[in-house]
C-alpha positions in Angstrom: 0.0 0.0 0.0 1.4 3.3 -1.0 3.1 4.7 2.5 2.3 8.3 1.9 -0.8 9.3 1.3 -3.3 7.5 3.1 -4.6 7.9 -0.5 -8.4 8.0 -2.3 -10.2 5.4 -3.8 -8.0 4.1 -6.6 -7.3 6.2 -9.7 -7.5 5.1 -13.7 -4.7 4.6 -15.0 -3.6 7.8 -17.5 -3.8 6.3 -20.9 -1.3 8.5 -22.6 1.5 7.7 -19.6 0.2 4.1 -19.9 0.6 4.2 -23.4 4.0 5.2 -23.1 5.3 3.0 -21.4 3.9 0.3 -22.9 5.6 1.4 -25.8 8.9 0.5 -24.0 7.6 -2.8 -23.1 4.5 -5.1 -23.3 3.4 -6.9 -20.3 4.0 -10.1 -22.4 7.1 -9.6 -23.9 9.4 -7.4 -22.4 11.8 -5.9 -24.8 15.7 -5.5 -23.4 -1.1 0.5 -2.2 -3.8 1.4 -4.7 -7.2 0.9 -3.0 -8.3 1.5 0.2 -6.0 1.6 3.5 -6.2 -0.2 6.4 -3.9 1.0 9.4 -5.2 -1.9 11.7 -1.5 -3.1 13.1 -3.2 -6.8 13.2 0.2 -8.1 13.9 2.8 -7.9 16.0 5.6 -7.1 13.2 9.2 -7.5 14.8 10.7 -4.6 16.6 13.3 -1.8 15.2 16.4 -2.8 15.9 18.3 0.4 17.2 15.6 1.6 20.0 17.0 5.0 19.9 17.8 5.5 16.3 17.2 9.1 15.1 14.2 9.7 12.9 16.7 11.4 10.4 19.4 8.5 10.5 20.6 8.2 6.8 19.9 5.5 4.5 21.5 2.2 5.1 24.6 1.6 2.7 27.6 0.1 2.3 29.6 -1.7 -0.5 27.0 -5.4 0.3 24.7 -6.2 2.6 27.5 -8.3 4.2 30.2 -5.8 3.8 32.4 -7.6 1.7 33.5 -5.9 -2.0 30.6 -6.0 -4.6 30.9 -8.6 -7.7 31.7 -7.1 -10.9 29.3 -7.6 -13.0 26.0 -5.7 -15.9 25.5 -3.5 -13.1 28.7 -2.1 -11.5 28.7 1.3 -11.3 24.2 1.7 -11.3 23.0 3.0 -7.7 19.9 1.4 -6.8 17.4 2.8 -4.0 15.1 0.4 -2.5 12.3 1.5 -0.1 10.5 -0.6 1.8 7.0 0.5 2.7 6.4 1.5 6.2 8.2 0.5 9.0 7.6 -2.5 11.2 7.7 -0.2 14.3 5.3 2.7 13.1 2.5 1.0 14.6 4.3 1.8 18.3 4.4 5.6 16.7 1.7 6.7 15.2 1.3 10.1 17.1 4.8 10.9 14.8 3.9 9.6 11.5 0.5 11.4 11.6 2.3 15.1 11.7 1.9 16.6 8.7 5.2 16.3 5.6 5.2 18.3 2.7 4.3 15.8 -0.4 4.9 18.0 -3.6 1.7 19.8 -4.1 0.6 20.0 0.0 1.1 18.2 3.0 0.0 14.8 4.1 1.4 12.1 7.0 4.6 11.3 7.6 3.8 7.8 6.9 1.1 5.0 7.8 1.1 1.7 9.6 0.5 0.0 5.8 -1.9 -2.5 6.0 -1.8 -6.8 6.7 -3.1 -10.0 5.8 -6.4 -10.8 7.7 -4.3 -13.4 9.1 -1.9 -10.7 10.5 1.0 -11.0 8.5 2.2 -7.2 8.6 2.8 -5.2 5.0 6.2 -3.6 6.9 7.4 -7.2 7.1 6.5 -8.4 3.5 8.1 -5.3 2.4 11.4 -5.6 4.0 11.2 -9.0 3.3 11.1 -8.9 -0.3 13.4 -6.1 -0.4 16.2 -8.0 1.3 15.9 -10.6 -1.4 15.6 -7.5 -4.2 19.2 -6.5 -2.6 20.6 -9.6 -3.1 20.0 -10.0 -6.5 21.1 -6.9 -7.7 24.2 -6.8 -5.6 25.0 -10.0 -7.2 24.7 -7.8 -10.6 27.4 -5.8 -9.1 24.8 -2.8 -8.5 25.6 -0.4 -5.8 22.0 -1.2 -3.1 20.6 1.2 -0.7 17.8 0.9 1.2 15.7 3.8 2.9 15.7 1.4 5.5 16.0 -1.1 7.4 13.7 -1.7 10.7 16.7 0.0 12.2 15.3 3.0 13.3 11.9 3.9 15.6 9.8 4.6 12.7 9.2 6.1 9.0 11.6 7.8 8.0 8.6 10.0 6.6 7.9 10.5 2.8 9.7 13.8 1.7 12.8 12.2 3.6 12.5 8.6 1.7 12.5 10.5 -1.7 15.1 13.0 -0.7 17.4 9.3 0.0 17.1 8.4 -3.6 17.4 12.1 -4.9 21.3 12.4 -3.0 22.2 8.9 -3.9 21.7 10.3 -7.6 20.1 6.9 -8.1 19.6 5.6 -11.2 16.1 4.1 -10.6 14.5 3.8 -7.0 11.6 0.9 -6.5 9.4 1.3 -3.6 8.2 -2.3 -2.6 4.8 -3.0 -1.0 1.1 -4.2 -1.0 -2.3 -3.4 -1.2 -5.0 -3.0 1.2 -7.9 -3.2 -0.7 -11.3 -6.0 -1.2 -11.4 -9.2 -1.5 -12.0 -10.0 -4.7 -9.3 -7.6 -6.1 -6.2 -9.0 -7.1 -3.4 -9.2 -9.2 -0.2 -6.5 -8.8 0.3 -3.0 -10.2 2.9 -0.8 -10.5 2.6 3.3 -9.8 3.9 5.8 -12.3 4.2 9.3 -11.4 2.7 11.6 -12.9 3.5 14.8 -14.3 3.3 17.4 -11.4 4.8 20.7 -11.5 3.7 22.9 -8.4 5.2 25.1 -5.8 8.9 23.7 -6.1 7.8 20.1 -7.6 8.3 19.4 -11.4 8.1 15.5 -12.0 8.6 16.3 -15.7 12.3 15.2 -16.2 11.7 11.8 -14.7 7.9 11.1 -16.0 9.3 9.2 -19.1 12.1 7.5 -17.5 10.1 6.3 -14.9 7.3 5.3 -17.1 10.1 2.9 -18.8 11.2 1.7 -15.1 7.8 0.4 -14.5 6.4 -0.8 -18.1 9.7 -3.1 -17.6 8.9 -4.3 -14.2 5.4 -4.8 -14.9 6.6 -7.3 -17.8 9.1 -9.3 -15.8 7.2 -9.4 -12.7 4.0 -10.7 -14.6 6.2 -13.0 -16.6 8.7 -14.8 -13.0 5.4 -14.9 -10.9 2.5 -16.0 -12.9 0.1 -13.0 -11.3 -1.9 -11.4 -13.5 -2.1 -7.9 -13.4 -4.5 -5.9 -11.5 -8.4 -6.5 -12.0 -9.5 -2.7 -10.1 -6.4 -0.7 -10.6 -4.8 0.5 -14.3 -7.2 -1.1 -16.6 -5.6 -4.5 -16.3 -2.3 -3.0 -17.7 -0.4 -3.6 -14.8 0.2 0.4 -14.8 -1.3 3.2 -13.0 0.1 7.0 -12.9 -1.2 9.0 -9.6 -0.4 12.5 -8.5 -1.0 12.3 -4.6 2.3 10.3 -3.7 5.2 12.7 -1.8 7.5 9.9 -2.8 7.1 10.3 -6.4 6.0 13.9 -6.3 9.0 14.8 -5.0 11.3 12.8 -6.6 14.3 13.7 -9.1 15.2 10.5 -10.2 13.5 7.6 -11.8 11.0 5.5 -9.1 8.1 3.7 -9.2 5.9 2.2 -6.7 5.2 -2.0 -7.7 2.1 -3.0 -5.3 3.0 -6.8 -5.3 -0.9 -7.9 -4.8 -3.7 -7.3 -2.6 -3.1 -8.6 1.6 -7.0 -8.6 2.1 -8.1 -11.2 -0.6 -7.1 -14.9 0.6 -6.0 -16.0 -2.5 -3.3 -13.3 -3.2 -2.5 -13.6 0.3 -1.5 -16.9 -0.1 0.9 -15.8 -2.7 2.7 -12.9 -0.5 3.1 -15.1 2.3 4.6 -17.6 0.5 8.3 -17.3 1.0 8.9 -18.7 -3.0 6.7 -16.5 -4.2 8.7 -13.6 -2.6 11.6 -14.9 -3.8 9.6 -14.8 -7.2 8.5 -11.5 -6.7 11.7 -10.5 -6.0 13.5 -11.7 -9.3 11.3 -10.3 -11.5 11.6 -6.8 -10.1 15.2 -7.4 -10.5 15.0 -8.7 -14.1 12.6 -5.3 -15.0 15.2 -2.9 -13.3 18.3 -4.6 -14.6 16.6 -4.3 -18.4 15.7 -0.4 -17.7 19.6 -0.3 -16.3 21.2 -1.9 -19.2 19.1 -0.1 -21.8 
């Protein structure tokens, strides 16, 4: 579920930015959180693990998740930003993820809880889950991995500060990973475009193709390692939707996207996110899509 916005009921998909990205890539062939939010904590997701960690601690970094000199490989020398939706221990905060943030063109909440399985499996968790594995993968490509986070600090970090992460890494794409929150019956993934937006300071114009490209190629692989089908309520069952009311794309300078892996409230897409080979899944083909929007 989109982390920002504590967003309206789903939006169409923009058929001209649909259009072109779908130019870059089908959803068959690739060449080279959506409805509405729950903030129920349901589970008990696992605790931050610095309990006094500073709400503006910086991105975590370093040359692999282990430490140890990156491979050389299709990748070496791309920066990638991965954000995992919400925060595990926003539930424990949610007096300071409810003050207001600046999101492009006004100001909205820090951040939300995200939303959960009806059997309580946390968003954060899925999220940071399927992130880790997304790390992996394109460390092993010899890509240079940051996250926005990493349950290591109390809560968010809040949504101006997760775009302004990408924006100083100079990033060359930035994928924000989560899940719906919407009815049963819904399912299938989508992935968020943004939108052109120029307002106040914002001007998503430089980054509205790139990112359109990002996505139409994430939206292929993903469809094509996983076997989901593409949204049947969001994006016209294109796998694509563009929105305007997301601080994390609104405010963004470099190429991002949101990918909302399926939808925790209907049982059978649930089945899917908790499954740990799905993630895995889930994981490659995001991979795949940015490594084919990487290499051109």
């Amino acid at each position: 579920m989109p982390y920002d916005d504590s967003p309206p009921p789903t939006r169409r998909a923009r058929p001209l930015a649909v259009a072109a990205a779908l130019a870059a890539v089908s959803l068959t062939a690739v060449a080279g959180c959506g409805g509405q939010q729950s903030d129920r904590p349901d589970a008990a997701p696992p605790r931050p693990g610095a309990d006094g960690a500073s709400p503006s601690a910086s991105a975590s970094a370093s040359a692999s998740a282990s430490g140890k000199p990156l491979p050389k490989g299709p990748l070496t020398g791309r920066t990638v930003v991965i954000d995992p939706g919400h925060n595990p221990g926003n539930r424990d905060h949610t007096r300071e993820i409810n003050e207001q943030v600046d999101m492009g063109t006004g100001r909205k909440e820090c951040d939300t809880t995200g939303t959960s399985t009806n059997d309580g499996y946390a968003e954060a968790r899925f999220t940071l889950d399927v992130s880790h594995r997304l790390r992996a993968l394109l460390e092993a490509e010899g890509a240079r991995v940051r996250l926005t986070h990493d349950a290591d600090r109390p809560f968010g970090p809040c949504v101006d500060e997760r775009a302004r992460i990408g924006n100083e890494a100079k990033a060359d794409a930035v994928v924000s990973v989560h899940a719906d929150g919407s009815a049963v019956g819904n399912r299938g993934f989508h992935v968020i475009l943004p939108a052109r937006v120029k307002a106040g300071g914002t001007d998503t114009t430089p980054i509205v193709k790139s990112s359109a490209d990002l996505g139409a190629r994430i939206a292929g692989h993903f469809a094509r390692t996983t076997g989901s089908a593409p949204s049947n309520y969001v994006g016209g069952k294109t796998g694509l939707d563009t929105r305007d009311d997301l601080g994390g794309l609104n405010l963004s300078t470099v190429p991002k996207v949101f990918v909302e892996c399926g939808n925790m409230r209907d049982p059978k897409d649930a089945a899917l996110l908790t499954s740990e080979s799905w993630r895995q899944k889930a994981a490659q083909g995001m991979a795949d899509g940015i490594s084919s929007y990487l290499k051109g």
